[in-house]
N, CA, C and O of each residue as an XYZ file, in Angstrom:
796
protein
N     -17.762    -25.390    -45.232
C     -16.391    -25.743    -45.555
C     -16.074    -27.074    -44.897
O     -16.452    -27.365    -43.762
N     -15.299    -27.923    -45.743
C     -15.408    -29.528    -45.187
C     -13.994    -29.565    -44.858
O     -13.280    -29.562    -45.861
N     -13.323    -29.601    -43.639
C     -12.192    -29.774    -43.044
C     -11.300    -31.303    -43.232
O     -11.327    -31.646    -42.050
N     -10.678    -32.218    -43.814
C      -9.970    -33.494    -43.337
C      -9.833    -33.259    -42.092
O      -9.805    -32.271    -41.359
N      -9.744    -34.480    -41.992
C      -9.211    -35.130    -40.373
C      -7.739    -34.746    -39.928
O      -7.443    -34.456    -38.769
N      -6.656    -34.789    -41.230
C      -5.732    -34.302    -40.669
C      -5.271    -33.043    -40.366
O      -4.354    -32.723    -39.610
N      -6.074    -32.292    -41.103
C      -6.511    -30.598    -41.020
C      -7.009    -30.418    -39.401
O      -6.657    -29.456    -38.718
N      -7.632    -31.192    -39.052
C      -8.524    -30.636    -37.978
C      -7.600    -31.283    -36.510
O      -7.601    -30.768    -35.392
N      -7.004    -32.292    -36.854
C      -5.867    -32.712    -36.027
C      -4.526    -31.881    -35.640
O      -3.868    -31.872    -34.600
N      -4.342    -31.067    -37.083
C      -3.042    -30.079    -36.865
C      -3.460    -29.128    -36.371
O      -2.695    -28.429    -35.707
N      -4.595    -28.832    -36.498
C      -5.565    -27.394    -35.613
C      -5.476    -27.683    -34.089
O      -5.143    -26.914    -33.187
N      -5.872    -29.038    -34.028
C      -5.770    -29.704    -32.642
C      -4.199    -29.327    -31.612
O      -4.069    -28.697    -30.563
N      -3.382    -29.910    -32.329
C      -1.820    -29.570    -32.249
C      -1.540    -28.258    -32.372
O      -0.748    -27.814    -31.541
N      -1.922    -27.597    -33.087
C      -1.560    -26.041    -32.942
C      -1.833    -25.402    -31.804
O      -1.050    -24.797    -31.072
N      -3.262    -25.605    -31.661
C      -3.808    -24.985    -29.730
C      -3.201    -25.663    -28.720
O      -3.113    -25.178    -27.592
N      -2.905    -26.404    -28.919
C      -2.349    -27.164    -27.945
C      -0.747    -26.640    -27.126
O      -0.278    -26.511    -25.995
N      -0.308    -26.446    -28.742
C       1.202    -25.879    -28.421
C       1.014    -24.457    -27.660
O       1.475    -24.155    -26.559
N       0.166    -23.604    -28.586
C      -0.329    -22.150    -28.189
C      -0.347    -22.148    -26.851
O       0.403    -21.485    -26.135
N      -1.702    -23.321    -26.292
C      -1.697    -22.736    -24.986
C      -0.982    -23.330    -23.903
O      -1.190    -23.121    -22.707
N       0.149    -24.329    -24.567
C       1.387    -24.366    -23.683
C       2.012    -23.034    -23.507
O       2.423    -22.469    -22.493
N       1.983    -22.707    -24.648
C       3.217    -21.550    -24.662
C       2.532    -20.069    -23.829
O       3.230    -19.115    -23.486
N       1.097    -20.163    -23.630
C       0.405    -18.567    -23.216
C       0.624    -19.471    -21.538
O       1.338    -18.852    -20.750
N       0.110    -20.701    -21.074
C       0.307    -21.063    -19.550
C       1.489    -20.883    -19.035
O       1.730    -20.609    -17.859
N       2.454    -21.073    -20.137
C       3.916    -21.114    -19.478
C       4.660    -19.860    -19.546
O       5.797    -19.881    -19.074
N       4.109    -18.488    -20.177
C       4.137    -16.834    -20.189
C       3.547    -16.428    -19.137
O       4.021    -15.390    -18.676
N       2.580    -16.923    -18.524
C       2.003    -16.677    -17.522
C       2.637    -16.732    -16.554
O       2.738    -15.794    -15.764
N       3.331    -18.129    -16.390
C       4.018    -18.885    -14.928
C       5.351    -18.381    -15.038
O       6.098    -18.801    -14.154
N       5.844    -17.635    -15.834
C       7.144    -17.132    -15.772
C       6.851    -15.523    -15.496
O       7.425    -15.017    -14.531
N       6.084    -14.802    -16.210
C       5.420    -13.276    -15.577
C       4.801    -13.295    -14.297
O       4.911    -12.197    -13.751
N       4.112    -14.246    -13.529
C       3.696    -14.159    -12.106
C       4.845    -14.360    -11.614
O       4.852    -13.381    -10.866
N       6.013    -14.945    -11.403
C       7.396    -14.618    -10.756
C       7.732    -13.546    -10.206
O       7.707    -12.388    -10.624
N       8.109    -14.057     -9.068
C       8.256    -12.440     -8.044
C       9.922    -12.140     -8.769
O      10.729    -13.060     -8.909
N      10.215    -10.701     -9.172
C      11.440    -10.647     -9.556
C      12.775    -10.545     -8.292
O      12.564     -9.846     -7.302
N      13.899    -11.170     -8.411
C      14.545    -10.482     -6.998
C      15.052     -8.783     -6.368
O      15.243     -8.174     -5.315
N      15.084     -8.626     -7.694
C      15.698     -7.393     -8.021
C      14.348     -6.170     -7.651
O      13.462     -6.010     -8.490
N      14.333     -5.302     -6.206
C      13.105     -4.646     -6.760
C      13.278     -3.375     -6.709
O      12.236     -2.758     -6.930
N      14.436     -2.557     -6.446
C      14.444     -1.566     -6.823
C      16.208     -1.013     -6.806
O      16.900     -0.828     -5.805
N      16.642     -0.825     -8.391
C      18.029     -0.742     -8.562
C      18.237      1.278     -8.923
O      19.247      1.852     -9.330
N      16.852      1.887     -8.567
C      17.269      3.171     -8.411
C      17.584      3.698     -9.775
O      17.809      4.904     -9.670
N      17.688      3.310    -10.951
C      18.156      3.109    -12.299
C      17.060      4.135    -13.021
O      17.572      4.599    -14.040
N      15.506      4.705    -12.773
C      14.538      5.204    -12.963
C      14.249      6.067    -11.803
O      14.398      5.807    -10.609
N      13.676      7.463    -12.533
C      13.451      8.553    -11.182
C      12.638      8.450    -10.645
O      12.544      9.194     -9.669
N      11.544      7.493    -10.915
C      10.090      7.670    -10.171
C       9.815      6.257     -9.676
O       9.341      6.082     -8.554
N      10.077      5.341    -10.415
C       9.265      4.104    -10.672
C      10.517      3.143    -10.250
O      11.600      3.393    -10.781
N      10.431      2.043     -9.312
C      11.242      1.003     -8.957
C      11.155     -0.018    -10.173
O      10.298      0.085    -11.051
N      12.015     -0.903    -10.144
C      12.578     -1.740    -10.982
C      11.433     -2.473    -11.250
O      11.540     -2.967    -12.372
N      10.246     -2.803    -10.647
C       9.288     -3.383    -11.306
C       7.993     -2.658    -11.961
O       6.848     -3.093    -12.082
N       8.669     -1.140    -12.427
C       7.930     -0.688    -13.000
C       6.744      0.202    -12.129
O       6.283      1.125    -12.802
N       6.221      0.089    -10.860
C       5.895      0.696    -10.170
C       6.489      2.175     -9.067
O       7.611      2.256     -8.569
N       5.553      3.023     -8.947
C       6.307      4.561     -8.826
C       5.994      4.018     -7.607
O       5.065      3.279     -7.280
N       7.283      4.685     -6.717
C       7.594      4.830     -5.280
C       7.162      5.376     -4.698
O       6.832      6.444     -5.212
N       6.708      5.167     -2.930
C       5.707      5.952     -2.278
C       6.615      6.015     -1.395
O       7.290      5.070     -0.988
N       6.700      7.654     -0.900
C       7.451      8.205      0.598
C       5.989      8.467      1.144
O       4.952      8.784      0.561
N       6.361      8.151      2.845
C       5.520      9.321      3.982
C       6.243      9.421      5.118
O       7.287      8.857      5.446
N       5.352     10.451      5.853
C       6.039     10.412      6.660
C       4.982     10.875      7.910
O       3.781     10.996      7.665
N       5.552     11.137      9.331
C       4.802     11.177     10.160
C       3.776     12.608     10.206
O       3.035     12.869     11.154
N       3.897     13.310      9.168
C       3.197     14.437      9.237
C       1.607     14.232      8.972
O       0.824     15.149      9.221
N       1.099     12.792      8.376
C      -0.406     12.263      8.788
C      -0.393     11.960     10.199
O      -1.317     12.502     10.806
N       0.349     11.284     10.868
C      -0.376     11.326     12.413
C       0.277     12.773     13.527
O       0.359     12.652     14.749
N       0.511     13.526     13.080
C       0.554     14.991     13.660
C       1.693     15.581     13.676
O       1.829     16.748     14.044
N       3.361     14.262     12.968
C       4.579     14.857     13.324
C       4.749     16.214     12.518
O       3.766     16.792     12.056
N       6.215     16.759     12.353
C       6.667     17.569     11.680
C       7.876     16.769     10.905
O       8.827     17.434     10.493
N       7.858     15.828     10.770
C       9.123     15.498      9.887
C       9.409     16.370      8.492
O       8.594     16.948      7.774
N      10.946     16.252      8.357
C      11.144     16.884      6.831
C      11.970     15.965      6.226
O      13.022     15.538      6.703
N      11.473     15.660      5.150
C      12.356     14.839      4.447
C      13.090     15.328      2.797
O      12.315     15.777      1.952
N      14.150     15.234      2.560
C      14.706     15.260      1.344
C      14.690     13.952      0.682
O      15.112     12.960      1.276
N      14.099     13.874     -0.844
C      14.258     12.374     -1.441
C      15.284     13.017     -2.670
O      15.176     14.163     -3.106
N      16.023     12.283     -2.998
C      16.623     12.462     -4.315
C      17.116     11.024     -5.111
O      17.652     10.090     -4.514
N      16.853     11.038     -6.441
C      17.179      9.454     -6.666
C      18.248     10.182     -7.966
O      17.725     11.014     -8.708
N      19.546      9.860     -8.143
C      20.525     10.195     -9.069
C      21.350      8.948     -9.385
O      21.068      7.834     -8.943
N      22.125      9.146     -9.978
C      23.163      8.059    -10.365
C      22.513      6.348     -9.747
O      23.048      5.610     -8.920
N      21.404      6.169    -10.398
C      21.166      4.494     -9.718
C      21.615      4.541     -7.752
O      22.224      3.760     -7.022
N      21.157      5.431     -7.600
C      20.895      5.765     -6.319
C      20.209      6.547     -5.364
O      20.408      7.762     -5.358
N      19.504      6.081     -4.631
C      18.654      6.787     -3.751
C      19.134      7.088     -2.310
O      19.429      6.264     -1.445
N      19.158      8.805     -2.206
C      19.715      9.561     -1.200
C      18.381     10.033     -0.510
O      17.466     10.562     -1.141
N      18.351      9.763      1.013
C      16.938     10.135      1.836
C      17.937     11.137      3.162
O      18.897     10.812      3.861
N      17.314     12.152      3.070
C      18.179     12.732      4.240
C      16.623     13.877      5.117
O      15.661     14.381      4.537
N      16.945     13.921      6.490
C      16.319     15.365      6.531
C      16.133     14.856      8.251
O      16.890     13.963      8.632
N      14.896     15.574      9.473
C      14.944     15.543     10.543
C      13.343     14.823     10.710
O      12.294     14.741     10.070
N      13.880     14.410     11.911
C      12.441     13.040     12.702
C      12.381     14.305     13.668
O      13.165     14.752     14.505
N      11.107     14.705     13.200
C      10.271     15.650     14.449
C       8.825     14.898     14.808
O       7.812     15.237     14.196
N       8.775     13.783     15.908
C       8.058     13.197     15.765
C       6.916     13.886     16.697
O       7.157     14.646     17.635
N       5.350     13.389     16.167
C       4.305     14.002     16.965
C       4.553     13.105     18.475
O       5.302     12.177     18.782
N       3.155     14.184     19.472
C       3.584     14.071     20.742
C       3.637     12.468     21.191
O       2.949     11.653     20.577
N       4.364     12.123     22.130
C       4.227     10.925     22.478
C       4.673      9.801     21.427
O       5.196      8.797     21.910
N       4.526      9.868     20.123
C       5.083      8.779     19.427
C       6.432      9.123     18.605
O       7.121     10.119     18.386
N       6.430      7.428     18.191
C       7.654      8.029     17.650
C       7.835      8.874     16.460
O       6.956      9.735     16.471
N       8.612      8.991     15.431
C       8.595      9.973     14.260
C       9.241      9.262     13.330
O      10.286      8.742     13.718
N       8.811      9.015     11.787
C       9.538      8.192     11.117
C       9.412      9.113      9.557
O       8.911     10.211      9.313
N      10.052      8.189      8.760
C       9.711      8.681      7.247
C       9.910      7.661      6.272
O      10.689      6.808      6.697
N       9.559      7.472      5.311
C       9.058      5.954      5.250
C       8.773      5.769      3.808
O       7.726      6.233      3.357
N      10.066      4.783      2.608
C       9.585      4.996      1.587
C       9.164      3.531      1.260
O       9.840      2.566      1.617
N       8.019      3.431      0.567
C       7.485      2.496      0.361
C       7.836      1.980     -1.242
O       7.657      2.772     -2.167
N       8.377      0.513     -1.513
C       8.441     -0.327     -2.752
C       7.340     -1.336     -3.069
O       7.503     -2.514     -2.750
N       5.971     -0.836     -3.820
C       5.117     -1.739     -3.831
C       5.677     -2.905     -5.023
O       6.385     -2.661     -6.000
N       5.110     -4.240     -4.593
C       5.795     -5.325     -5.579
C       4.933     -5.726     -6.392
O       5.183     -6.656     -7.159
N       3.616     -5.025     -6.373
C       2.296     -4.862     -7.098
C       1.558     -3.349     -7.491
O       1.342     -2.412     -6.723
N       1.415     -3.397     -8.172
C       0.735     -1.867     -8.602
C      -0.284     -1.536     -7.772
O      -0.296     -0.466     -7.164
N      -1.280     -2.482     -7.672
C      -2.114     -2.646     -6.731
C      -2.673     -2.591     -5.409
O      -3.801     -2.291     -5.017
N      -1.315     -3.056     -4.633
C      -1.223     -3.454     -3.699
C      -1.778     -5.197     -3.546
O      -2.419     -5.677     -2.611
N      -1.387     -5.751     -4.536
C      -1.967     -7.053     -4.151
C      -0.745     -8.127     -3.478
O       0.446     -7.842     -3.608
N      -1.146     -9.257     -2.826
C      -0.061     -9.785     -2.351
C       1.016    -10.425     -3.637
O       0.932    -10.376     -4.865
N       1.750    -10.860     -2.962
C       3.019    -11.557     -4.492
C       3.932    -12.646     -3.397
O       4.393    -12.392     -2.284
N       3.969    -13.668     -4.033
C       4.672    -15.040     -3.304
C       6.291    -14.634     -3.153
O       6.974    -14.587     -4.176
N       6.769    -14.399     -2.098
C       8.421    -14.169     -1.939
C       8.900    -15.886     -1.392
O      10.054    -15.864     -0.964
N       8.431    -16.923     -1.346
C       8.769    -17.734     -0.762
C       9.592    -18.288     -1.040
O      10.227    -18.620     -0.039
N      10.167    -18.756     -2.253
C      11.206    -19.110     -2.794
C      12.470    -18.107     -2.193
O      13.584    -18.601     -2.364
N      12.447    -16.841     -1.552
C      13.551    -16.007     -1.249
C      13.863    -16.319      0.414
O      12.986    -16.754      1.160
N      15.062    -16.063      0.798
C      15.411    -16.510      2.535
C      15.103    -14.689      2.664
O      14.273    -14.576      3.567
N      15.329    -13.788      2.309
C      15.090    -12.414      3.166
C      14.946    -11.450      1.878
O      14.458    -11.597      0.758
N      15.793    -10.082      2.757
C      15.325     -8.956      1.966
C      17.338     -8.465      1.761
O      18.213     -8.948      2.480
N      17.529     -7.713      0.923
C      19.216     -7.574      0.640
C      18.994     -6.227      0.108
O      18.368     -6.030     -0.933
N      19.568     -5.198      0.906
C      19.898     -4.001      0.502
C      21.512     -3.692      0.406
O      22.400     -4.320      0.983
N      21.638     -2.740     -0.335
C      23.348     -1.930     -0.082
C      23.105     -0.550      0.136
O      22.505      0.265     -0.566
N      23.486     -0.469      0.866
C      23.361      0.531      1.848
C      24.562      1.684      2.770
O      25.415      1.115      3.451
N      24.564      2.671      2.752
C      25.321      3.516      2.838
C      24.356      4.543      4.362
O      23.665      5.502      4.020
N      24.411      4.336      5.231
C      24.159      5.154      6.877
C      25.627      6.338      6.725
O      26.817      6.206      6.438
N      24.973      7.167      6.996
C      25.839      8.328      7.742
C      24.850      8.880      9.047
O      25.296      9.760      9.784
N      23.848      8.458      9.216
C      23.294      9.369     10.317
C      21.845      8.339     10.585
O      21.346      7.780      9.609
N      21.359      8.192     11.712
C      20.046      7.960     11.711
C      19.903      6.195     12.701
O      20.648      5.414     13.293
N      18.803      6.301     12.431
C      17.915      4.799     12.366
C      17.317      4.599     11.838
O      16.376      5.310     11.483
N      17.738      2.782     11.299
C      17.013      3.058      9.994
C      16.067      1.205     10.071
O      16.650      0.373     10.765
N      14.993      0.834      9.507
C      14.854     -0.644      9.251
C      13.962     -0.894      8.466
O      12.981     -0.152      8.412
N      14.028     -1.533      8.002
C      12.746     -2.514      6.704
C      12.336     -2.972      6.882
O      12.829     -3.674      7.764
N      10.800     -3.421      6.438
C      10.099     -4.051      6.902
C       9.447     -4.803      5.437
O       9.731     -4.463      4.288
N       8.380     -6.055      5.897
C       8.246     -6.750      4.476
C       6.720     -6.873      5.250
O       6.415     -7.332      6.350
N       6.006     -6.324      4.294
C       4.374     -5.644      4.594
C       3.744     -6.785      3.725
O       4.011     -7.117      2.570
N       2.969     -7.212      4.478
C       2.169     -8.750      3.952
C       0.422     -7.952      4.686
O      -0.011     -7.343      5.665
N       0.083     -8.408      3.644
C      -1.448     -8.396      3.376
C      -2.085     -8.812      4.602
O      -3.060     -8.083      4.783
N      -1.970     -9.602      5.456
C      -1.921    -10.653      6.622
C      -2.448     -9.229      8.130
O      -3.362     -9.008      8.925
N      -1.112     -8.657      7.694
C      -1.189     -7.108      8.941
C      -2.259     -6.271      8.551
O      -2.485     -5.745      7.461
N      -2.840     -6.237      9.548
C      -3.826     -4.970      8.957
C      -4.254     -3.644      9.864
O      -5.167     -2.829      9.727
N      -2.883     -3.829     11.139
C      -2.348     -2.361     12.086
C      -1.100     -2.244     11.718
O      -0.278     -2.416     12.618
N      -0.567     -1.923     10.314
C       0.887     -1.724      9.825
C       1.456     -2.020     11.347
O       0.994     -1.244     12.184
N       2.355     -2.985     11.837
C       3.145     -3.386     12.493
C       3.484     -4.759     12.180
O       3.450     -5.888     12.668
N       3.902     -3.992     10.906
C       4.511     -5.413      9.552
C       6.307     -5.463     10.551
O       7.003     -4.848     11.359
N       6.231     -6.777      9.634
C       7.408     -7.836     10.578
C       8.618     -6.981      9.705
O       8.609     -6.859      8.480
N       9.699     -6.398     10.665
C      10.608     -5.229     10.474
C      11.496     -5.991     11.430
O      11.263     -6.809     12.320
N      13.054     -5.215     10.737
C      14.746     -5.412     11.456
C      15.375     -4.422     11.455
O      15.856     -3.968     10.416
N      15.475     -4.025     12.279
C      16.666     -2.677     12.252
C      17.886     -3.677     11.741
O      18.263     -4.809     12.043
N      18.480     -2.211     10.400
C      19.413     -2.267      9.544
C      20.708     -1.916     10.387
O      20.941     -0.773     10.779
N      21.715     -3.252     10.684
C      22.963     -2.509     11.604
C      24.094     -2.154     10.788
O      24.742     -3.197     10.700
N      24.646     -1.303     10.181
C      25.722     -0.572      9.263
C      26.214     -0.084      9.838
O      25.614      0.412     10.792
N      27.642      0.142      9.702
C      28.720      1.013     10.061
C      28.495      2.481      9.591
O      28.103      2.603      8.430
N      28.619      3.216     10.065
C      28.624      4.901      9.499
C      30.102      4.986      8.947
O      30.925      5.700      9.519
N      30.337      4.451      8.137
C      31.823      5.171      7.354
C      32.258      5.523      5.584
O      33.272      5.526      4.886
N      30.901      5.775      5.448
C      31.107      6.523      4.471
C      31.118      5.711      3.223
O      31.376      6.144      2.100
N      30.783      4.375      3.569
C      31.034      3.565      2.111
C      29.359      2.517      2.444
O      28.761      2.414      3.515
N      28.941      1.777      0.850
C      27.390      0.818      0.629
C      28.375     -0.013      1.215
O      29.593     -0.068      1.048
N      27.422     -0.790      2.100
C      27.810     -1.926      2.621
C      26.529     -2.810      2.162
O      25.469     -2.260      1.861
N      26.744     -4.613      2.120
C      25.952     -5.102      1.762
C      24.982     -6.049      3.301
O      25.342     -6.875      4.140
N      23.898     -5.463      3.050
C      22.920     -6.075      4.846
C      21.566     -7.432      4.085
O      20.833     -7.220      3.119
N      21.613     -8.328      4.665
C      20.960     -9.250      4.238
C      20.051     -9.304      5.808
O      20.494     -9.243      6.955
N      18.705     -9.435      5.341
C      18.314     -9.561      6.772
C      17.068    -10.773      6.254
O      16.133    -10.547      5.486
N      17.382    -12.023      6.904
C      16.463    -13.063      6.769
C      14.462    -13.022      7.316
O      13.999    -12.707      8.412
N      14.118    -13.231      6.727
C      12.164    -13.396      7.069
C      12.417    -13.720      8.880
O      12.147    -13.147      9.936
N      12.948    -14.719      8.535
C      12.206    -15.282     10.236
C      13.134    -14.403     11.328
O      13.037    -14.720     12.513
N      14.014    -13.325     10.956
C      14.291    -11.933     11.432
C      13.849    -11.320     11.983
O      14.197    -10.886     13.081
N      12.646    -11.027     11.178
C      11.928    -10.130     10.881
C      10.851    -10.271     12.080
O      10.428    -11.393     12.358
N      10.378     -9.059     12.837
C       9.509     -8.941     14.311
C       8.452     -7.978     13.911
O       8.534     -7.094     13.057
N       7.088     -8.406     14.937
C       6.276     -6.773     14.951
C       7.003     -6.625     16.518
O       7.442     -7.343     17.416
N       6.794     -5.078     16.161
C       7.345     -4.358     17.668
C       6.026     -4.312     18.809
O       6.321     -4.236     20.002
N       4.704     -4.357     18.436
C       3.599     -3.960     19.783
C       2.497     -5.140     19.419
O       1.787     -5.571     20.328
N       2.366     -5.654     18.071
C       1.371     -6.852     18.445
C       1.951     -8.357     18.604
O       3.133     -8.669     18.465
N       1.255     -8.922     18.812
C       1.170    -10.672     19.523
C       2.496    -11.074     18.081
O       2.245    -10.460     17.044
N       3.308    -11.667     18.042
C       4.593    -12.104     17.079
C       3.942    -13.113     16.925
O       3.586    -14.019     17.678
N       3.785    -12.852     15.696
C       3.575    -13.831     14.552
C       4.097    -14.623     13.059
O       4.454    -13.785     12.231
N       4.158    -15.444     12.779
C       5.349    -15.472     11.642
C       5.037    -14.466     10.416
O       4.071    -13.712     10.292
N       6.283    -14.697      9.422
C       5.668    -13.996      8.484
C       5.081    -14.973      7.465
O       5.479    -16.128      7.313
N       3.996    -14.331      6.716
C       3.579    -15.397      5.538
C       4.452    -14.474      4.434
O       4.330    -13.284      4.142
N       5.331    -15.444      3.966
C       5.781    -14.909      2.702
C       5.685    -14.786      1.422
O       6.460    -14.337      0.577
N       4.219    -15.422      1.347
C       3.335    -15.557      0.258
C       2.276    -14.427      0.276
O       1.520    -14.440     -0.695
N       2.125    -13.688      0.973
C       1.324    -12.257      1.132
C       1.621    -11.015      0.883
O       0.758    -10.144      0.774
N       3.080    -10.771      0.748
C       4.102     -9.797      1.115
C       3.688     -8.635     -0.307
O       4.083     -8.916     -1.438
N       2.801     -7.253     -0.015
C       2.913     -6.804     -0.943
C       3.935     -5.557     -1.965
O       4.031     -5.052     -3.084
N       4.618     -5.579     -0.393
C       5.585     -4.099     -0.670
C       7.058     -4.433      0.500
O       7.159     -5.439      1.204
N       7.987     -3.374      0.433
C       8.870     -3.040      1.374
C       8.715     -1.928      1.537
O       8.284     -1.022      0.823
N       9.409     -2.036      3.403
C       9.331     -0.061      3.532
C      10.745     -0.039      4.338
O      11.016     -0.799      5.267
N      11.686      1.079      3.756
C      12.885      1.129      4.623
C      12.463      2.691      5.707
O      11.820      3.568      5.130
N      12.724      2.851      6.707
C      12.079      3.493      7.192
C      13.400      4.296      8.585
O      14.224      3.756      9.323
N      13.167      5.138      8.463
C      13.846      6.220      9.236
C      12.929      6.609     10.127
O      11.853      7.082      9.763
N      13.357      6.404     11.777
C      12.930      6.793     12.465
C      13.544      7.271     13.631
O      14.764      7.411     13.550
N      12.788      7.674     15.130
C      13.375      8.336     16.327
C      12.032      8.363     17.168
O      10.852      8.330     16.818
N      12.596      8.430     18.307
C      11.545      9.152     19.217
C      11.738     10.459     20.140
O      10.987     11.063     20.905
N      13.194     10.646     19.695
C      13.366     12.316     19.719
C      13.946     13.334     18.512
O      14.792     12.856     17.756
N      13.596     14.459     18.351
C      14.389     14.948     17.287
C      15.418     14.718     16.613
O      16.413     15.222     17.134
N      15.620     14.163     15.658
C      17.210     13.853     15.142
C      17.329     13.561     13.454
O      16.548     12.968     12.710
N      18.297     14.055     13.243
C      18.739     14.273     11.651
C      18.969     12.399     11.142
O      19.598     11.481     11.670
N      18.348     12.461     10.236
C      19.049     10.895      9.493
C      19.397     11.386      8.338
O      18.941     12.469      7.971
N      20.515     10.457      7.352
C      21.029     10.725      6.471
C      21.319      9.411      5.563
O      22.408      8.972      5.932
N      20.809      8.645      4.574
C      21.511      7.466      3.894
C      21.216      7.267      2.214
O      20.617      8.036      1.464
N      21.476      6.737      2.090
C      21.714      6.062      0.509
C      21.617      4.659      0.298
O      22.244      3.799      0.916
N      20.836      4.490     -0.565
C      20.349      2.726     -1.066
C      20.555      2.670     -2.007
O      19.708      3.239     -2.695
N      21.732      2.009     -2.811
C      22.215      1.327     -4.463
C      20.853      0.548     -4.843
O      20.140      0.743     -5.827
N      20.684     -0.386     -3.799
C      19.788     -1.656     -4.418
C      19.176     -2.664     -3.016
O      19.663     -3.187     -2.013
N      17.907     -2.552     -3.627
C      16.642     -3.574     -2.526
C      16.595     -4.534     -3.530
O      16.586     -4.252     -4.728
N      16.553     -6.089     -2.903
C      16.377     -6.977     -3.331
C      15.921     -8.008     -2.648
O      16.010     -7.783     -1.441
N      15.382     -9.249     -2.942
C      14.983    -10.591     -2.126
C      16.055    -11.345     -2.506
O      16.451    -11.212     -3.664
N      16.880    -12.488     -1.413
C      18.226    -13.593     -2.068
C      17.611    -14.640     -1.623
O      18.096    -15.759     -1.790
């Protein structure tokens, strides 16, 4: 089959456009979204990935936890019975990859929850690939207990490990969040999260 030149030129121009248009689907789908979990789905956070709770009952505690996700909201309530000597937590995890692979937050200054405390201690942490003795760079969440979401913005360079050498965070590694309820003596926590986000 004998092609013209201008045939084979508009072919030229056609791929061309194409694989503008598949590079630039790409560079807009690798975008970290801000929005990562609006509670809106019973299993699966806003980027489509299902939510992971634990709690201290792998390293020997007794914690009990209640999860319930209703009305575009997630209710975590129950008791920190932590094993001997450490502390006791419960701990739900938002991966920002299915995978667990890292995802670039850098373009974002922190992490933005709304948030509703009636009971507990509570803080988030932004888990980068980087850590590899989970003592990912975490802020205790300070809220009023009165009964209403308040909005908590807590900035990266916030953000601390509690027992190894402080290090920054890379915010280009970051594969998940964990809001996390804890104690180091018996005690009831109780809260509610509308919405996790990066601003």
């Amino acid at each position: 089959m004998n092609l013209s030149k201008k045939t084979v030129l508009n072919i030229g121009r056609l791929f061309s456009i194409a694989s503008i248009f598949a590079y630039s689907s790409i560079s807009f789908a690798g975008e970290l979204a801000s929005v990562v979990d609006d509670f809106s789905h019973a299993t699966s956070n806003s980027l489509g990935i299902p939510r992971q709770f634990l709690d201290d009952k792998i390293a020997g505690g007794k914690t009990q936890t209640e999860i319930k996700v209703s009305g575009g909201k997630l209710h975590i309530k129950g008791e920190i019975v932590p094993p001997r000597g450490q502390p006791g937590w419960a701990s739900s995890v938002l991966l920002l990859n299915e995978k667990g692979l890292p995802q670039d937050a850098s373009k974002y200054e922190g992490v933005r929850l709304l948030i509703k405390l009636d009971k507990g201690s509570i803080s988030v942490s932004a888990n980068s690939v980087e850590v590899t003795n989970y003592d990912y760079h975490a802020a205790m969440i300070a809220v009023q207990s009165d009964g209403k979401f308040h909005e908590v913005k807590i900035p990266f360079t916030s953000m601390k490990r509690a027992w190894s050498e402080q290090t920054e965070l890379n915010t280009t590694t970051i594969s998940g969040l964990s809001i996390v309820a804890f104690g180091m003596q018996p005690t009831h926590f109780d809260f509610e999260i509308d919405e996790v986000s990066f601003y």
